[in-house]
BATI-53369 format. One record per residue (C-alpha): residue in three letters; z negated, x negated, y negated. Coordinates in steps of 0.5 Angstrom, whole numbers, padded with zeros to 4 digits, always signed. Each point is the difference from the previous one (the first is absolute). Layout:
<rs>
ALAZXY;...
</rs>
This chain:
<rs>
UNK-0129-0198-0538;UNK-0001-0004+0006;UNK+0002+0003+0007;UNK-0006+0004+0004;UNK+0000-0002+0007;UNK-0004+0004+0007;UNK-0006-0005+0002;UNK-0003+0000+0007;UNK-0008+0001+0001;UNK-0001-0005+0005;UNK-0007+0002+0000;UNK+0000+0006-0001;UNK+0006+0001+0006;UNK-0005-0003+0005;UNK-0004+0006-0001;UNK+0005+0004+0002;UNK-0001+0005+0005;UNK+0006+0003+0002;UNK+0001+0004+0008;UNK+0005-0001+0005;UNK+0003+0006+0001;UNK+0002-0002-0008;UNK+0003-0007+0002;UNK+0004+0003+0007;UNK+0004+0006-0001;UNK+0001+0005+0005;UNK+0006-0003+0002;UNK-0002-0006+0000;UNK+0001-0006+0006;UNK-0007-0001+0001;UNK-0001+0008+0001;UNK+0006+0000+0004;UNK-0002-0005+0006;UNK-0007+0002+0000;UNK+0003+0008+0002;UNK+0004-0003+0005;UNK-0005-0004+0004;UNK-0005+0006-0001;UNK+0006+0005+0005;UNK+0001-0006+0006;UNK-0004+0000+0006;UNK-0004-0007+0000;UNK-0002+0001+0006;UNK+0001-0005+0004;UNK-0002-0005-0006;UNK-0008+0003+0000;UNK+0000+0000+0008;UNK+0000-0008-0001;UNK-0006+0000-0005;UNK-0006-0002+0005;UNK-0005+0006+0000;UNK-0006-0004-0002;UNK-0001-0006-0006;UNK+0001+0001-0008;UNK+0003+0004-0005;UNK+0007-0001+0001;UNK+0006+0002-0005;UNK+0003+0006+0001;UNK+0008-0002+0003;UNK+0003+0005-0005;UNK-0002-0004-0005;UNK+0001-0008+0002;UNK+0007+0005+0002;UNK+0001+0002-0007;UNK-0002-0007-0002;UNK+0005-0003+0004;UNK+0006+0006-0001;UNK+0000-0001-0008;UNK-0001-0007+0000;UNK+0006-0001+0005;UNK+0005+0005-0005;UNK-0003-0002-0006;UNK+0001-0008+0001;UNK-0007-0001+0001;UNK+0000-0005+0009;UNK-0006-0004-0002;UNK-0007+0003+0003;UNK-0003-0004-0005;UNK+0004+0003-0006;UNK-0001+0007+0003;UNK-0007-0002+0000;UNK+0000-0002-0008;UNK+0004+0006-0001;UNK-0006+0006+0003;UNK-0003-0004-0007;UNK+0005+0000-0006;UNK+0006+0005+0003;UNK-0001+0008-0002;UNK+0004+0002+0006;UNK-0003-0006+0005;UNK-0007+0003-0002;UNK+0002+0007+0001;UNK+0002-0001+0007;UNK-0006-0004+0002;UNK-0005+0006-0002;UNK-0003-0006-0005;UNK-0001-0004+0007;UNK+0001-0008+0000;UNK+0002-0002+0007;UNK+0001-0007+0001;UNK+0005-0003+0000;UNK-0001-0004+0007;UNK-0002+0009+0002;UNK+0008+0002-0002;UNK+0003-0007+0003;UNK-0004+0002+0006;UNK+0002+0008+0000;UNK+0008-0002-0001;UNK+0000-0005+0005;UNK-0004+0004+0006;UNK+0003+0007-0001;UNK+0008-0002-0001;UNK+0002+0003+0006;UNK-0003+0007-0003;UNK+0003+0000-0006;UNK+0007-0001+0003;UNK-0002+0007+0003;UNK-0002+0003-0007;UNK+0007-0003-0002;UNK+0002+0006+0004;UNK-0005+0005-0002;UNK+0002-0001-0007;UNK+0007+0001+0001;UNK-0002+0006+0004;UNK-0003+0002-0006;UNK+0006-0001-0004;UNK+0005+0004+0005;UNK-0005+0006-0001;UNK+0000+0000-0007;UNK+0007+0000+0001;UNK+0003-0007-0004;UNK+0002-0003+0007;UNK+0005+0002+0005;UNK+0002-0004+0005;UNK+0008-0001-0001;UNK+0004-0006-0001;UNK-0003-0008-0001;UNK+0001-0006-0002;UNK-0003-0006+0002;UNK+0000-0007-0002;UNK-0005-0007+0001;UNK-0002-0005-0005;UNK-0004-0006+0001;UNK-0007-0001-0003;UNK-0004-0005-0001;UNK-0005-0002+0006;UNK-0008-0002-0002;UNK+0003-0008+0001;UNK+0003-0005-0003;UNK+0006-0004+0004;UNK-0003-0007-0002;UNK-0005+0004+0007;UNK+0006+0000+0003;UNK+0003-0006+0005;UNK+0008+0000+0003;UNK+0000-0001+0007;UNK+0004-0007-0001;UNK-0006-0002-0003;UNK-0004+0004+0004;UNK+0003-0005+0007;UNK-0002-0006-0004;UNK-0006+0000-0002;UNK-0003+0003+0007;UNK+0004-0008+0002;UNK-0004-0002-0005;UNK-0007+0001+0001;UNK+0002+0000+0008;UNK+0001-0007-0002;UNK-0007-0001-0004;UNK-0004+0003+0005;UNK+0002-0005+0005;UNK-0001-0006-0005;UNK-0007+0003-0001;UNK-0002+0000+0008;UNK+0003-0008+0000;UNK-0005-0002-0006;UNK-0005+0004+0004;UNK+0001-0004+0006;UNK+0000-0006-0005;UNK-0005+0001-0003;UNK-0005+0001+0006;UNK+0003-0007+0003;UNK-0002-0003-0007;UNK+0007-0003-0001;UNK+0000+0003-0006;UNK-0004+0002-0006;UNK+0000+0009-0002;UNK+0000+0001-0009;UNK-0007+0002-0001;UNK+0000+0007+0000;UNK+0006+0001+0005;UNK-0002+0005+0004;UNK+0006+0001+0006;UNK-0003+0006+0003;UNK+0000+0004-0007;UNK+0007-0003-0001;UNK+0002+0002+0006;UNK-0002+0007-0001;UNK+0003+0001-0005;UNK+0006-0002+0002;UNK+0000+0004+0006;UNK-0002+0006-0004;UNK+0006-0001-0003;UNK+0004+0000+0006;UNK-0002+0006+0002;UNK+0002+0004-0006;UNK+0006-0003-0001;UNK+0002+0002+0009;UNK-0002+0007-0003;UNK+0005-0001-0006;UNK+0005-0003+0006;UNK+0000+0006+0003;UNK+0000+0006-0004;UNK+0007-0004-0003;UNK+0002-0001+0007;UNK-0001+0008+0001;UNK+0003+0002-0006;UNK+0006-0005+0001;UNK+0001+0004+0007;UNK-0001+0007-0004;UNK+0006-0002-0004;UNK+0005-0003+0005;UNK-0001+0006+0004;UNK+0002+0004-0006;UNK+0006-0005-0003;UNK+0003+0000+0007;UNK+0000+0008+0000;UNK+0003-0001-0006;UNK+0005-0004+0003;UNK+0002+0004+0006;UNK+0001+0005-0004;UNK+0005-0002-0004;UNK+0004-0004+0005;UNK+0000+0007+0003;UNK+0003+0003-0007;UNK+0005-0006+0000;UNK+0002+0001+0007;UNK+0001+0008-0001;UNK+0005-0002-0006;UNK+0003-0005+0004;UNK+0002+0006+0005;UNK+0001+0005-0005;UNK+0006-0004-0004;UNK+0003-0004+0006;UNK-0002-0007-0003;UNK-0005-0006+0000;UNK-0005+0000-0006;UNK+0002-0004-0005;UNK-0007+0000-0004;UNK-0005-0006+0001;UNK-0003+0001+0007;UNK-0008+0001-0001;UNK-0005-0006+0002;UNK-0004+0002+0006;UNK-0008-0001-0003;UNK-0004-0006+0002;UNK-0006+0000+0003;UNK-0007-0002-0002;UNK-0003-0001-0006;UNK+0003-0003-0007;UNK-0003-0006-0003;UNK-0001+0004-0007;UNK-0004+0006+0004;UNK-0007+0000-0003;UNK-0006+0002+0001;UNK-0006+0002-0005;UNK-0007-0003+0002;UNK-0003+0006-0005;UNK+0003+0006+0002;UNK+0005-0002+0007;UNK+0003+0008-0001;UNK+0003-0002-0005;UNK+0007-0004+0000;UNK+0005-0004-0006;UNK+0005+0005-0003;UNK+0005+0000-0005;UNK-0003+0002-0007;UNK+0005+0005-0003;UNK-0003-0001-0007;UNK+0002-0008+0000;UNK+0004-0002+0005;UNK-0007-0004+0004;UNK-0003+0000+0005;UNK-0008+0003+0000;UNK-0005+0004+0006;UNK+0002+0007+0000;UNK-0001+0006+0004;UNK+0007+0004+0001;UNK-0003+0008-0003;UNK+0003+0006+0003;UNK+0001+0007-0004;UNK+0004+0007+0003;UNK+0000+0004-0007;UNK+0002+0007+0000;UNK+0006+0001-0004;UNK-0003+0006-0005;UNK-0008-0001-0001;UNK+0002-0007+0000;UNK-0007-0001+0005;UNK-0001-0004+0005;UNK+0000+0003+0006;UNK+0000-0008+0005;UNK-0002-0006-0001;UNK+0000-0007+0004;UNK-0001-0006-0001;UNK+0003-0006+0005;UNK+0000-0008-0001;UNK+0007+0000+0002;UNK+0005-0003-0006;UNK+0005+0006+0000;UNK+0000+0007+0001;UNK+0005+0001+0007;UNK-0006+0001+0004;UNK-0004+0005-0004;UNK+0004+0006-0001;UNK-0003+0002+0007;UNK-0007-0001-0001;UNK+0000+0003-0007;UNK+0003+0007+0002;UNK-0005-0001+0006;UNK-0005+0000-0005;UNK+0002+0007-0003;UNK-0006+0005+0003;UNK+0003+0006+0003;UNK-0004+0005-0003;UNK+0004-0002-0006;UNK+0006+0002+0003;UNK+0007-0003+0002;UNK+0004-0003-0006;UNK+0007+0002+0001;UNK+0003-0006-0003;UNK-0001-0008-0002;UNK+0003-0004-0004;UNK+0000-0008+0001;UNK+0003-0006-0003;UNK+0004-0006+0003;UNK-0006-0003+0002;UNK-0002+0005+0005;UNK+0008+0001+0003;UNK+0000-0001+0007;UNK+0002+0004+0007;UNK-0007+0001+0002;UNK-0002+0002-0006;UNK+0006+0006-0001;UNK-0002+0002+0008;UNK-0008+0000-0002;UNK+0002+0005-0005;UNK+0004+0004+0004;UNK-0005+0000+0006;UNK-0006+0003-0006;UNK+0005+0005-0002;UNK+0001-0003-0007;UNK+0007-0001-0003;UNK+0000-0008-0002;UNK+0005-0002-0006;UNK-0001-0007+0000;UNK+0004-0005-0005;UNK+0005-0004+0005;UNK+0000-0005-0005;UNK-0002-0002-0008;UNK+0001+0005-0005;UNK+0004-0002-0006;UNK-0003+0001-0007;UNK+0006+0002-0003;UNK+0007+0005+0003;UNK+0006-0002-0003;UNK+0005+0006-0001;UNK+0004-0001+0007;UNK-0007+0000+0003;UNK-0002+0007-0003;UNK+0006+0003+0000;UNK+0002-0002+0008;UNK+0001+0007+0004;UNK-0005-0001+0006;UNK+0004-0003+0007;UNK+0001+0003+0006;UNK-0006+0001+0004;UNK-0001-0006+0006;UNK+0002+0003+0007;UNK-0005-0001+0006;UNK+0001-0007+0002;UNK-0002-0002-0008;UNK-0005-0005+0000;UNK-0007+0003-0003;UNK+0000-0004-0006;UNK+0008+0003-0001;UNK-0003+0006+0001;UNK-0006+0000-0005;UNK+0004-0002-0006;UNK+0003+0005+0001;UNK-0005+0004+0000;UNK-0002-0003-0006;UNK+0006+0002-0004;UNK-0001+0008+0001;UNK-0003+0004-0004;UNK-0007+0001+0004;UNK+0001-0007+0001;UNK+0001-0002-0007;UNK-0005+0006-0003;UNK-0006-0003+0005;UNK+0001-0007+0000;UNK+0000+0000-0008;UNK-0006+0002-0001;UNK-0003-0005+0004;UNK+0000-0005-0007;UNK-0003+0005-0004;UNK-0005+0002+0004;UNK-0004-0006+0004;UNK+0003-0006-0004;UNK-0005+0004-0005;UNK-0006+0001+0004;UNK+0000-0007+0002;UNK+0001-0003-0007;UNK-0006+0004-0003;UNK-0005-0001+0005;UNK+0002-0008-0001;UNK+0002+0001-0008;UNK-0005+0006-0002;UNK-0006-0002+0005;UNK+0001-0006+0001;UNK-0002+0000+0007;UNK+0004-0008+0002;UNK-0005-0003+0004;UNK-0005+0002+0005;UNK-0006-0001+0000;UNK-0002+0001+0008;UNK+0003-0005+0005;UNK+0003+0002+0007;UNK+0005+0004+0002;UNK-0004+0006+0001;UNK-0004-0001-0005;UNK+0005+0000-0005;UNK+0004+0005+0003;UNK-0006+0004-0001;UNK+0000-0002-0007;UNK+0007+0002-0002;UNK-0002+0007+0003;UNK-0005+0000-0005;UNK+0005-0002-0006;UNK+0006+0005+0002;UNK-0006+0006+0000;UNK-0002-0003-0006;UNK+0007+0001-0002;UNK+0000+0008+0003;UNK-0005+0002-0005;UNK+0003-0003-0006;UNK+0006+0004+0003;UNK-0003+0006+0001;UNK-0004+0000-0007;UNK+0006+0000-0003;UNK+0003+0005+0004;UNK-0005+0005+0000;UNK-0001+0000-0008;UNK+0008+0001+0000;UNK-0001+0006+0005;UNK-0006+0002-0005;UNK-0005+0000+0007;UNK-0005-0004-0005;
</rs>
């Protein structure tokens, strides 16, 4: 006896009619989104709506739109349009509506400095629910790729001689010009000089932009290398009194001034710089992506996002970033990456106790390491790196700093794994702040989803 298999109707299957409510439970995603946008003040977003023209889509839906299609991996306006089609849970947040995707692309781009307002209105939301409470964080950067590629890019070396270069043909140019109205000479048919030259001066132009753009990110970084040198002169002046004796380590080389022949700049998106991939060792256009994550919800509560290549200068703006009607964190923790005095006392001045690596952590403990009695607390004089890794080996320190591995490194790696959010589609720097926003909200309602349905508030 042959065995009976189950077959499809296909004919039959497309006669189907089935409700929505059937295909998205109560607890469903798409359900959720759609309730949270119906509790934030929209106001500011309907005022920018002129009073007179055509029917305009209302913001909760391209909202919702956009929210989903953020925490669910959906960034192409394009693909969230084709998904009002083919997807159930697009469908049901777009009320059966079919905005375009030039509408959501337009929607996204004017309204990214009202979204980071309901970025907080939403972890408002959460705090009353009680999933959040503001109490230790952690904060790490990671790069994210810009909407450009670095064969757009061109180093400042090559930068200097090609403005040499063209300097020279426009002269050459003007020459066959002069030769030319004197009858010493010939032009090719079809050489148009004044078009040559406008090209060429068009060119000059922007490579004089791209000169001083590098020129001032060069100033901006000497200033912070020369700051990182005074200091460190200072700590090895201090040891040098404290223990009676000269320095016998490597002194540090002052910075050099002006900009480096490998500095570049990307005619596509100038915001964006060259950093190191952590991925693959190469180089590539990123953005440096900041995120402040509370330590229990594992939400968002700050984000930032920088196009400088590491993260010693973003602690500041990232807990500046914190709204104060969310409260104050008591704790935050930071990778080596973040060390710095100014760090420790912006911290301190903001009434949060740091706890920030003073180096890179091992990977694995040896038996001497983990069975080693904690030393002497450093006296006054100590150094403030001598006084951090102290810090760090107490048992607030060790409790707090432990969870920094196990509470950002994960958020960031599944809304670059599980989202797949790695490339920006907005260009700017403002532009892509403002997108990042929308990525770490996005996140939030994946996050408080998941944190409801635990707590049975679904």
């Amino acid at each position: 006896m042959s065995r009976k298999f189950k077959t499809a109707n296909y004919e039959k299957t497309l006669e189907l009619k089935i409700s929505l409510g059937e295909a998205l439970p109560q607890t469903h995603l798409a359900r959720f989104v759609v309730d949270i946008i119906a509790q934030l003040d929209l106001s500011s977003i309907y005022k920018q709506f002129a009073p007179r023209g055509g029917v305009a889509y209302a913001p909760e839906i391209l909202l919702g739109l956009l929210f989903y299609g953020y925490a669910t991996g959906v960034f192409s306006s394009r693909k969230i349009e084709q998904n009002s089609y083919e997807s159930i849970p697009f469908r049901y947040i777009a009320g059966d509506l079919h905005p375009d995707h030039d509408t959501i692309a337009n929607f996204r781009k004017t309204f990214l400095t009202e979204i980071q307002e309901l970025f907080v209105q939403i972890l408002l939301l959460a705090e009353a629910a009680g999933v959040l409470q503001l109490g230790n964080l952690s904060l790490d950067g990671s790069k994210v790729h810009a909407d450009a590629s670095k064969s757009k890019a061109i180093s400042y070396k090559r930068l200097v001689e090609l403005e040499v270069q063209l300097r020279q043909e426009v002269a050459e140019l003007f020459t066959l010009g002069e030769q030319a109205d004197q009858g010493e000479m010939q032009l090719p048919e079809g050489l148009v000089l004044q078009d040559e030259i406008t090209l060429r001066e068009k060119r000059l132009a922007g490579l004089a932009k791209a000169k001083a753009v590098l020129e001032a990110r060069a100033q901006e970084r000497h200033e912070a290398e020369q700051a990182e040198y005074e200091a460190k002169m200072r700590e090895r002046e201090k040891k040098a009194r404290k223990t009676k004796r000269s320095h016998r380590g490597r002194k540090p080389k002052p910075p050099e001034p002006g900009p480096r022949d490998k500095d570049q700049y990307n005619f596509t998106d100038p915001d964006s710089r060259i950093m190191k991939n952590s991925t693959n060792e190469g180089f590539d256009q990123h953005y440096n992506v900041q995120v402040a994550v509370e330590q229990e919800s594992f939400l968002v509560v700050a984000n930032g996002l920088s196009n400088h290549p590491n993260d010693k200068q973003e602690a500041e703006p990232t807990l500046d970033a914190i709204d104060p009607r969310l409260g104050k964190p008591k704790a935050a923790a930071m990778d080596n990456g973040y060390f710095s005095v100014a760090n420790i006392t912006a911290c301190e001045q903001r009434s949060i106790d740091p706890f920030i690596a003073t180096g890179k952590e091992a990977h694995y403990l040896d038996l001497e390491t983990l069975l080693a009695q904690l030393p002497e607390a450093p006296d006054e004089e100590a150094s403030p790196r001598e006084k951090m890794a102290y810090k760090l080996q107490t048992k607030a320190g060790q409790a707090i700093y432990r969870l920094r591995k196990c509470t950002v490194e994960p958020v960031i790696g599944i809304i670059k794994e599980v989202i797949g959010f790695r490339q920006f589609s907005l260009r700017g720097l403002l532009a892509a702040a403002g997108e990042w926003c929308l990525v770490c909200l996005a996140f939030n309602l994946k996050r408080m989803h998941s944190l409801f349905q635990a707590q049975g508030l679904l």
